[in-house]
C-alpha positions as CSV (number, residue, x, y, z in Angstrom):
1,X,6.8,33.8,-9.9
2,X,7.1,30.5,-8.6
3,X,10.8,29.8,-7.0
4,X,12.9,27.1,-8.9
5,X,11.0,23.1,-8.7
6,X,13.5,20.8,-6.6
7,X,14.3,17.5,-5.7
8,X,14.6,17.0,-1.4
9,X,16.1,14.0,-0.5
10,X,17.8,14.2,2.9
11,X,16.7,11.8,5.9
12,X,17.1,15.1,8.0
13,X,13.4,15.3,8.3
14,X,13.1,18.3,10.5
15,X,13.1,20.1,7.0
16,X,9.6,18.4,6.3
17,X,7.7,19.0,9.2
18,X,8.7,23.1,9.1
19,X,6.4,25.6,8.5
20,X,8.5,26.9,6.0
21,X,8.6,23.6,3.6
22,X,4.6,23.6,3.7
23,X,4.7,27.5,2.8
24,X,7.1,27.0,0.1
25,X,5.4,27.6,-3.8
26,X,8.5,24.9,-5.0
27,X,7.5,22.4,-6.7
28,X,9.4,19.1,-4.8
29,X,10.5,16.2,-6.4
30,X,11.1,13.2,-4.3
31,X,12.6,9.7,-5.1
32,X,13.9,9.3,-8.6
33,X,14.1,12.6,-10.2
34,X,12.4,13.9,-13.5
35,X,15.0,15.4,-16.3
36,X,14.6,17.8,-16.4
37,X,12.8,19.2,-13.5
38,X,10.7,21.9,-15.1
39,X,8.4,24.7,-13.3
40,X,4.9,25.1,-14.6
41,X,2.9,27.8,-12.6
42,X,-0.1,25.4,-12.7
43,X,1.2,22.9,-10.2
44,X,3.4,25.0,-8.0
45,X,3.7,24.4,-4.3
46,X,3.3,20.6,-4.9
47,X,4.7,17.2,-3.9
48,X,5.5,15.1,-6.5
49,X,6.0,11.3,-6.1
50,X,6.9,8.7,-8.6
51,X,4.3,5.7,-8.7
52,X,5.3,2.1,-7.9
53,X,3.2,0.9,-10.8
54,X,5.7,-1.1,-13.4
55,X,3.7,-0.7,-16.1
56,X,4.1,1.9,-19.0
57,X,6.0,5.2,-19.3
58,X,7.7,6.6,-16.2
59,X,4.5,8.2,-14.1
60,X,4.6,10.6,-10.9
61,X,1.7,11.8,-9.1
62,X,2.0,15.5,-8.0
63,X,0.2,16.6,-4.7
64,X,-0.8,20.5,-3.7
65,X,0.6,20.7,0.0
66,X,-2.6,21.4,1.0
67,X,-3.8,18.6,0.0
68,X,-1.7,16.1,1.5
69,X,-2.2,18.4,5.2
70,X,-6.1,17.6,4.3
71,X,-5.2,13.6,4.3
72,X,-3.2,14.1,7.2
73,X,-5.6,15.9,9.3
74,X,-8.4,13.2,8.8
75,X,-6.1,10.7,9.7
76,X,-4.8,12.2,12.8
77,X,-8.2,12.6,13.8
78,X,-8.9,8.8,13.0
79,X,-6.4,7.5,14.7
80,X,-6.3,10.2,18.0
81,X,-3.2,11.6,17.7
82,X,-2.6,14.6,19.3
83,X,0.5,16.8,20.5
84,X,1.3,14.4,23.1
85,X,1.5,11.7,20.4
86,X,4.7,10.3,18.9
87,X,5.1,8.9,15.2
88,X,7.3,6.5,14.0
89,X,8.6,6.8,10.9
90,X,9.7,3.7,9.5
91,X,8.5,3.5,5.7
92,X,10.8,5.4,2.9
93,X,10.0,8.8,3.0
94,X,9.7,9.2,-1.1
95,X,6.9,6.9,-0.9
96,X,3.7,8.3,-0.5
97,X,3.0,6.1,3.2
98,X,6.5,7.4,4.6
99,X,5.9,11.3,3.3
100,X,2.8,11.0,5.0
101,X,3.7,11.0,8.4
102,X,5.7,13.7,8.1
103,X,2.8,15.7,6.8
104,X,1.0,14.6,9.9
105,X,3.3,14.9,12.1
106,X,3.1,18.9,11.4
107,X,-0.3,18.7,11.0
108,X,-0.8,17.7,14.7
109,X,2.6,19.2,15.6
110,X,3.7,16.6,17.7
111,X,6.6,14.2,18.3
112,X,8.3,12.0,15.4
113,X,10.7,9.6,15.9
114,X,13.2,8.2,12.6
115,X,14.1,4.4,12.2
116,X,17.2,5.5,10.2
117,X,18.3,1.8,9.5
118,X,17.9,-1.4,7.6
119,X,14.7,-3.4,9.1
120,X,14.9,-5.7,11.2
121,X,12.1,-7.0,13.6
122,X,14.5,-7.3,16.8
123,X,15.9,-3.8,16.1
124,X,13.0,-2.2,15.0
125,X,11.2,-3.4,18.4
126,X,14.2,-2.1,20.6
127,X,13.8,1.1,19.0
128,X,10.3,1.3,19.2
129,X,10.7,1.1,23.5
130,X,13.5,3.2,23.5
131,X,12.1,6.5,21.3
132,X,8.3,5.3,23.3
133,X,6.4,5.7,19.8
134,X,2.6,5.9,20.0
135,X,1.7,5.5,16.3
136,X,3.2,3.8,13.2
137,X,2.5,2.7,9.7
138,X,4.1,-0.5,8.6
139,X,3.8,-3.0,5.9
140,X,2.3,-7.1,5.8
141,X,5.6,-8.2,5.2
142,X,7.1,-6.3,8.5
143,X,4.2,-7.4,10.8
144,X,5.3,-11.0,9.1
145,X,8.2,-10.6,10.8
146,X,7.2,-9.2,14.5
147,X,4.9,-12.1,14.9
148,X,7.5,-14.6,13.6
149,X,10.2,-13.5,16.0
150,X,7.1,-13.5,18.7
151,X,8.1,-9.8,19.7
152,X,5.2,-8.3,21.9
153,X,3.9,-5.2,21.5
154,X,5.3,-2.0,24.0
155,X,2.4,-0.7,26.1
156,X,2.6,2.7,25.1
157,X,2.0,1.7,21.3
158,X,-1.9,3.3,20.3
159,X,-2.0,2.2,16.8
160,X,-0.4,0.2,13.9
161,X,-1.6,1.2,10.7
162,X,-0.7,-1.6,8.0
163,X,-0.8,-0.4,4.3
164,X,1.1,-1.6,1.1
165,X,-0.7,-4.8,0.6
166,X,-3.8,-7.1,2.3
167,X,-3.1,-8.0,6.3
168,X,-5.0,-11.5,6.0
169,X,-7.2,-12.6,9.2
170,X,-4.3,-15.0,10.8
171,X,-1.3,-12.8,10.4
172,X,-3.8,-9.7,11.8
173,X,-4.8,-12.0,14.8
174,X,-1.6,-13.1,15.5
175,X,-0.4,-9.8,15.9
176,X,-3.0,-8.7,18.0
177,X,-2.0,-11.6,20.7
178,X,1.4,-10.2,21.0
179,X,-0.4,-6.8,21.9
180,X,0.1,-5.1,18.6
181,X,-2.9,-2.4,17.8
182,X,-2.9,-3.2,14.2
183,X,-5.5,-1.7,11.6
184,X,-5.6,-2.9,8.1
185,X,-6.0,0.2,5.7
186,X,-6.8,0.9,2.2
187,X,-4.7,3.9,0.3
188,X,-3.0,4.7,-2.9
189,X,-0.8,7.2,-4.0
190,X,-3.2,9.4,-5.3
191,X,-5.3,9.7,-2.4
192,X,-1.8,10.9,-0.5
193,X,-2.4,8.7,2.0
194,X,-5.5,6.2,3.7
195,X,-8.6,6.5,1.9
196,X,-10.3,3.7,4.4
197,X,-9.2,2.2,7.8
198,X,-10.3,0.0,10.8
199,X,-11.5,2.0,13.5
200,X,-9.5,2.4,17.0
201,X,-12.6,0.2,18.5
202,X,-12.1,-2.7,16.2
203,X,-8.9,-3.0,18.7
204,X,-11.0,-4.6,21.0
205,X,-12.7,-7.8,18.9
206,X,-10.6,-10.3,17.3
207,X,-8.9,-9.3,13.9
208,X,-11.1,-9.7,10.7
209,X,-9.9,-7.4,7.8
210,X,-13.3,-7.7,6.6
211,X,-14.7,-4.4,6.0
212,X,-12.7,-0.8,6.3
213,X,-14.5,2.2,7.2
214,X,-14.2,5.5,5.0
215,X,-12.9,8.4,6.5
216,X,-14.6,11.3,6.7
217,X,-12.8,12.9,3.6
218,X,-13.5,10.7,1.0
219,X,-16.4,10.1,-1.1
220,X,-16.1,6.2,-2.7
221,X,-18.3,4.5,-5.2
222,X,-18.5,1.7,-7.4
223,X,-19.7,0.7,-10.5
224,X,-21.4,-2.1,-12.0
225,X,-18.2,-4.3,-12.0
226,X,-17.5,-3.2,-8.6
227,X,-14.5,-1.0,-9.7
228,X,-14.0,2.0,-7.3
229,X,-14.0,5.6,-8.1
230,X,-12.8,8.6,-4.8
231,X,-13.5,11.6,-4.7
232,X,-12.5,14.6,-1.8
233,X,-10.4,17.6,-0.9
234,X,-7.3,15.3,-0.7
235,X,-7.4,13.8,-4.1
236,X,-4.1,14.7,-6.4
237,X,-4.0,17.4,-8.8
238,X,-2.9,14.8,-11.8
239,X,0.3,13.1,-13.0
240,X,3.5,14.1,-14.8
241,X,4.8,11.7,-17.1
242,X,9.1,11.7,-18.9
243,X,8.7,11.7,-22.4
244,X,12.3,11.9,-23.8
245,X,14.3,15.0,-22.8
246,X,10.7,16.3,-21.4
247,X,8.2,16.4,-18.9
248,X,4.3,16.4,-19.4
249,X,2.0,17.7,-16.9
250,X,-1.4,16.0,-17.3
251,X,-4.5,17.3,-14.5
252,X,-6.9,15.1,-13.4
253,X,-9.7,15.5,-15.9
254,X,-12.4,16.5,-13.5
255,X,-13.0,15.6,-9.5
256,X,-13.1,12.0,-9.9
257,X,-10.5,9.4,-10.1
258,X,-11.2,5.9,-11.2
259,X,-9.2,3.4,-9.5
260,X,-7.7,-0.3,-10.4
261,X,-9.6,-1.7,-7.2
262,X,-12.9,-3.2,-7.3
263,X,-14.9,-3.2,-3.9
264,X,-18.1,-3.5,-2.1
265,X,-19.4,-0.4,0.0
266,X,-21.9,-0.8,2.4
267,X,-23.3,2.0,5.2
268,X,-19.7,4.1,4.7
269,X,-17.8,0.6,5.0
270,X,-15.4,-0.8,2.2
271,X,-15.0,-4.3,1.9
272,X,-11.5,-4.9,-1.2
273,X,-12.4,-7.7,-3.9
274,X,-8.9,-7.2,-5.5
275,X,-7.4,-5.0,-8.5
276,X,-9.1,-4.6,-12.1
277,X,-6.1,-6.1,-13.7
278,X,-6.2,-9.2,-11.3
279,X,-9.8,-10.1,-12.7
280,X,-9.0,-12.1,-16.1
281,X,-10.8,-14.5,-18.5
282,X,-10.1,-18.5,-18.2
283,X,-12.5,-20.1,-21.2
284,X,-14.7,-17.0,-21.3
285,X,-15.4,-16.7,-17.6
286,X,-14.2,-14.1,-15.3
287,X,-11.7,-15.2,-12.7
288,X,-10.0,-13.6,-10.0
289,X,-6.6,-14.5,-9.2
290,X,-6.8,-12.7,-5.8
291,X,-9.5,-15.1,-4.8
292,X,-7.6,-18.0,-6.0
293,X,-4.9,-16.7,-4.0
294,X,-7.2,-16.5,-0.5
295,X,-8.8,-19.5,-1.3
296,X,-5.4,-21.7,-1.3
297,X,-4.6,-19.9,1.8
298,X,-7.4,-21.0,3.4
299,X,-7.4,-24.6,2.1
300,X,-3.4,-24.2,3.5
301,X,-4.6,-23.7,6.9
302,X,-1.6,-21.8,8.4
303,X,0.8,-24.2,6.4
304,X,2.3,-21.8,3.9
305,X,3.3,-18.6,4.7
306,X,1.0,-16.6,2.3
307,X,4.3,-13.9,1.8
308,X,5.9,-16.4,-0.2
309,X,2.9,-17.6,-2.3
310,X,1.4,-15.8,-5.3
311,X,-0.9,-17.0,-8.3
312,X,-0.3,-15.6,-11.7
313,X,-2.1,-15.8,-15.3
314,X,-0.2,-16.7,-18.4
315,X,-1.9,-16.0,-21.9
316,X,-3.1,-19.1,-23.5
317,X,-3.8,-19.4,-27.0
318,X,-6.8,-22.1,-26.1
319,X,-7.7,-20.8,-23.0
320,X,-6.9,-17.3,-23.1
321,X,-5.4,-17.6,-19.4
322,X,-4.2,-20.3,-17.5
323,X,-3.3,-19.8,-14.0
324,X,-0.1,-21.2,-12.2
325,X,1.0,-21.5,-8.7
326,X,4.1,-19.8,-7.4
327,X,6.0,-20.5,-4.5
328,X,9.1,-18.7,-2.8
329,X,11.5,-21.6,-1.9
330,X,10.1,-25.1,-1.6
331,X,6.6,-26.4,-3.2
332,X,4.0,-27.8,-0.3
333,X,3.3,-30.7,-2.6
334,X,0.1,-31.8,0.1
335,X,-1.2,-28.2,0.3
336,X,-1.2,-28.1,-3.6
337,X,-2.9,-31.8,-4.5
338,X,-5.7,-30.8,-1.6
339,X,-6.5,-27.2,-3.7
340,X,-6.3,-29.2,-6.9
341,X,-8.8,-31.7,-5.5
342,X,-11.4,-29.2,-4.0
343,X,-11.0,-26.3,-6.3
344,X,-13.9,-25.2,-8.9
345,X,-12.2,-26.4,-12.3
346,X,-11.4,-23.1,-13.6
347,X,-10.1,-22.3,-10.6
348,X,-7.2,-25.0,-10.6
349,X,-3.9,-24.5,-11.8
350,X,-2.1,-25.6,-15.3
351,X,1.3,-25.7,-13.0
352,X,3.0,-25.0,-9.9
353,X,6.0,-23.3,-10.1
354,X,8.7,-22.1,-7.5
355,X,11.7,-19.2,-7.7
356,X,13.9,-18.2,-5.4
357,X,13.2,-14.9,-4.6
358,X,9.8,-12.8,-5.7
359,X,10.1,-9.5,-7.4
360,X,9.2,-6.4,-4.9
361,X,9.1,-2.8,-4.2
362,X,10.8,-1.4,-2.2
363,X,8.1,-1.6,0.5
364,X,7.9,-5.1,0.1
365,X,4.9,-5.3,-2.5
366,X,4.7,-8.2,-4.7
367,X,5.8,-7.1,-8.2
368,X,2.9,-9.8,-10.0
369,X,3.6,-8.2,-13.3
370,X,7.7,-9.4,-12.9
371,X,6.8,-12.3,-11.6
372,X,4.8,-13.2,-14.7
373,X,7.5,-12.8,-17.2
374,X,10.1,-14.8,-14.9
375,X,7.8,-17.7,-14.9
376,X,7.2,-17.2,-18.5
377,X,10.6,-17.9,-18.8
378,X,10.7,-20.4,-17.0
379,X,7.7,-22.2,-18.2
């Protein structure tokens, strides 16, 4: 019989990285809690995590232990860490990124280290000399903010792993001239962790996201339309989803997930194109706004932060989609007449719009969805 299903939520991690946590049968339920929590034999000693998606029913993707100490393992191994090594957690630990260093953490029994306080670059940086930290995963947005404060990197810092979202090419290279070691990765919450990741020797050439390399675990494919499918030993076991006063456990229907993203892979190396639902019809051709998005950035030339820009699509009854400009804070009037001038026509934007704050998560992923409807509004 498998012991009562629980939610932990305690920022007393030692619990997490004990033997006896990864032993336990439990079923545990972290972040926002299903109601009711219910034990079902088929998916006992699991990890369950609720999805950042905002689309749809509430969702949560459950994890075997075992599976997640798979990820962990292969990552560890990636990245050299060893028992002399020293994480640093600094991501929410009911997100699959944070949870995940705990898991490694016991995996190569070694030293972990807790930023138990509201970010901030200076302090973040303080703490990362004082606890001497070898190996961290972090977000775009936070790296936005080492290299804007010009904070160099400690010496004894191996490895910055940045998930979450895309670390463009100028951001990246900044950060590597203040001495950080950062390696652009590729993950989800189903894969409980990094499914591809720069290599330790891309450290020593200049940054270029470019292409990721697959670990070891994962088998990755893609389609006709580019769209990716993984497969491996670390995969989830399927999701649970909160359907009035109860819970639905649905397995993944065979040993294959098919993913949102679309991707190139070439020689065991993984180069992103963007997410399904970011590739839309404007006039019966197929655009993608994450391209549009890159390719103002690049017209921009380091004179918009590309944090607080975003493109989104808007359903046109002529068109089908027509795409607008968004801006947090003030519109760069010159950067937007030069993309309007240079841009392929379906490319070019119906408006330019600005808010005050984007929509995120909680890990400081832009919320496009939200967006949309506030500039619908708006519009």
């Amino acid at each position: 019989m498998i012991p009562e299903s629980r939610r932990f939520f305690t920022m007393d991690c030692s619990l997490y990285i004990s033997r006896s946590f990864w032993n336990d049968r439990a079923n545990v339920v972290l972040g926002d809690e299903l109601n009711p929590i219910t034990d079902l034999v088929s998916i006992g000693g699991s990890v369950i995590f609720k999805t950042s998606g905002s689309m749809g029913a509430p969702k949560w993707v459950v994890h075997e232990k075992r599976a997640m100490l798979v990820s962990a393992e292969a990552v560890n191994a990636w990245l050299g860490v060893n028992q002399h090594s020293k994480w640093g957690l600094v991501l929410p630990i009911e997100h699959v990124g944070g949870f995940a260093i705990l898991a490694r953490v016991f995996q190569a029994d070694c030293g972990l280290a807790e930023f138990d306080r509201k970010w901030d670059a200076g302090e973040f940086h303080r703490w990362l000399g004082a606890e001497n930290v070898t190996h961290v995963s972090l977000v775009p947005t936070q790296v936005h903010d080492l290299v804007k404060a010009a904070l160099p990197a400690p010496s004894h810092l191996c490895a910055v792993v940045v998930g979450g979202g895309r670390l463009n090419d100028a951001l990246g290279q900044a950060a590597r001239d203040l001495g950080w070691p950062v390696l652009a990765s590729y993950g989800m919450t189903e894969a409980g962790s990094q499914i591809a990741t720069q290599a330790m020797d891309d450290l020593k050439k200049p940054f270029c996201e470019g292409s990721l390399k697959i670990l070891p675990i994962w088998q990755v494919k893609s389609d006709a339309v580019e769209r990716l499918s993984i497969s491996g030993e670390a995969l989830f076991r399927g999701y649970m989803f909160q359907e009035g006063n109860s819970v639905r456990f649905e397995p993944l229907s065979g040993k294959v997930f098919l993913t949102q993203d679309r991707g190139i892979i070439s020689q065991n190396h993984l180069k992103l194109l963007g997410r399904m639902d970011n590739l839309l019809k404007v006039l019966g051709v197929l655009v993608d706004i994450e391209a549009v998005e890159r390719r103002f950035i690049e017209i921009a030339a380091g004179r918009v932060n590309p944090e607080k820009f975003a493109v989104i699509a808007l359903p046109d009854p002529r068109r089908e989609h027509v795409l607008v400009a968004v801006f947090e804070g003030d519109i760069p009037i010159s950067c937007f007449e030069e993309y309007q001038r240079t841009a392929p026509k379906l490319e070019r934007f119906s408006d330019v719009m600005n808010v005050e704050v984007f929509p995120r998560s909680s890990l400081g992923k832009l919320r496009r969805g939200e967006l949309a409807e506030i500039c619908g509004v708006m519009r």
